[in-house]
C-alpha positions in Angstrom: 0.0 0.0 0.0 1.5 3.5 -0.9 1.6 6.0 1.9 -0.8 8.1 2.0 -3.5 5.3 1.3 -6.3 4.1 3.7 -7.9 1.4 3.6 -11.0 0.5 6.0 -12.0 -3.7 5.5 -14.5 -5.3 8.0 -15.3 -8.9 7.7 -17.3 -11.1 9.2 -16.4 -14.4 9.9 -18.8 -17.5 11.1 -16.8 -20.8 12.3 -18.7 -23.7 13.2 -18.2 -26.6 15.3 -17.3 -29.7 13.2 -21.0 -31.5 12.5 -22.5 -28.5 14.0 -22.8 -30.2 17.2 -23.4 -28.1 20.4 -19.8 -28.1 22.2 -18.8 -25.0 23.2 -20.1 -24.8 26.5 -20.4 -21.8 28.6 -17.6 -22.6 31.4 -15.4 -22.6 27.6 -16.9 -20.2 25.3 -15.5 -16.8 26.9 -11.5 -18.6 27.4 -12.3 -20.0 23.1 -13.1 -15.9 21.9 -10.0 -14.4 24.2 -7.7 -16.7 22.3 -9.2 -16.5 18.7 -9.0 -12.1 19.7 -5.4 -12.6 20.2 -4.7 -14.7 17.5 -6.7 -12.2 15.3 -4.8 -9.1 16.8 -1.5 -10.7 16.5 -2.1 -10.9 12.6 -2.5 -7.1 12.8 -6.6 -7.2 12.2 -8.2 -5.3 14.8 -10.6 -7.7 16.8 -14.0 -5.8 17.1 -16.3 -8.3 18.7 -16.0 -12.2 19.2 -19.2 -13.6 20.1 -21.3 -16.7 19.6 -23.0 -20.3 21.0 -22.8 -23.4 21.8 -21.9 -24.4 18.5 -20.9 -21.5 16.1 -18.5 -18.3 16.7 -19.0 -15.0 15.0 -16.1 -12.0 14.2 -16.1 -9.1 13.3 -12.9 -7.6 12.3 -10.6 -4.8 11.0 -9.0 -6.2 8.2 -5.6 -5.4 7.3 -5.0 -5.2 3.9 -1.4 -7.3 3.8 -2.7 -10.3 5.3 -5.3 -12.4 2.9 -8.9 -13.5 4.1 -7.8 -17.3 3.3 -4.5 -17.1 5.6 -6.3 -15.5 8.5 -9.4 -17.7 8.5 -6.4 -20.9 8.3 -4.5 -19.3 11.3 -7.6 -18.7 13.2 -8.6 -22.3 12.7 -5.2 -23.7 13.9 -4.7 -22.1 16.3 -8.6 -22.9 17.7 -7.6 -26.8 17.2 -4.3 -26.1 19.2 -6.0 -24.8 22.0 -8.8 -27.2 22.1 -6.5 -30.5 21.5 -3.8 -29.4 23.3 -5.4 -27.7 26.5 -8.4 -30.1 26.4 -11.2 -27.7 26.5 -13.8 -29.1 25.5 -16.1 -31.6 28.0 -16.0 -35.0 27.8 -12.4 -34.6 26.5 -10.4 -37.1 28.3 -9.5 -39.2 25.1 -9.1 -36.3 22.9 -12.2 -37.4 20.6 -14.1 -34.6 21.7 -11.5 -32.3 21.3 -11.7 -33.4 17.3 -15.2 -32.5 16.8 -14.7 -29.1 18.1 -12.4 -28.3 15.5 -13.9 -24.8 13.9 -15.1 -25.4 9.8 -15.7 -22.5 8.1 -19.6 -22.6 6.9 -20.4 -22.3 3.0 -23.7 -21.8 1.4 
């Protein structure tokens, strides 16, 4: 981008749970959008608002321009899969199967 130039993107993003089954409990919910804000914000998007249910997420955020839509929805969904294998999250997740069907798709219509 030349100096001088602004550029204002907002996009809104939807990730659902794997099978659109209801996972994301409350106790897990608010510790699943603080991470996928600093993941976000660490990309250099501004993180507006990270809200959602039991089994979809919704963001809004400032794009910025040098990062691509497809490389920060793949980071953001990584990075979700990290924290839920890794840090066992989710309920149930002793064996690590739940973890797996908590893993955030991308919906397409």
């Amino acid at each position: 981008m030349k100096q001088g130039e602004f550029t204002q993107l907002y996009i809104h993003l939807v990730f659902s749970v794997k099978n659109r089954k209801a996972l994301l409990d409350k106790n897990i919910r608010h510790r699943v959008f603080e991470y996928m804000s600093a993941i976000i914000t660490a990309m250099g998007h501004k993180s507006l608002i990270i809200s959602g249910v039991n089994d979809h997420v919704h963001s809004l955020l400032g794009l910025n321009p040098i990062v691509t839509i497809s490389n920060t929805v793949h980071d953001v969904k990584e990075a979700q899969h990290f924290l839920l294998t890794v840090k066992n999250y989710a309920r149930g997740s002793s064996h690590g199967r739940r973890v797996t069907e908590l893993f955030l798709t991308v919906g397409r219509n």
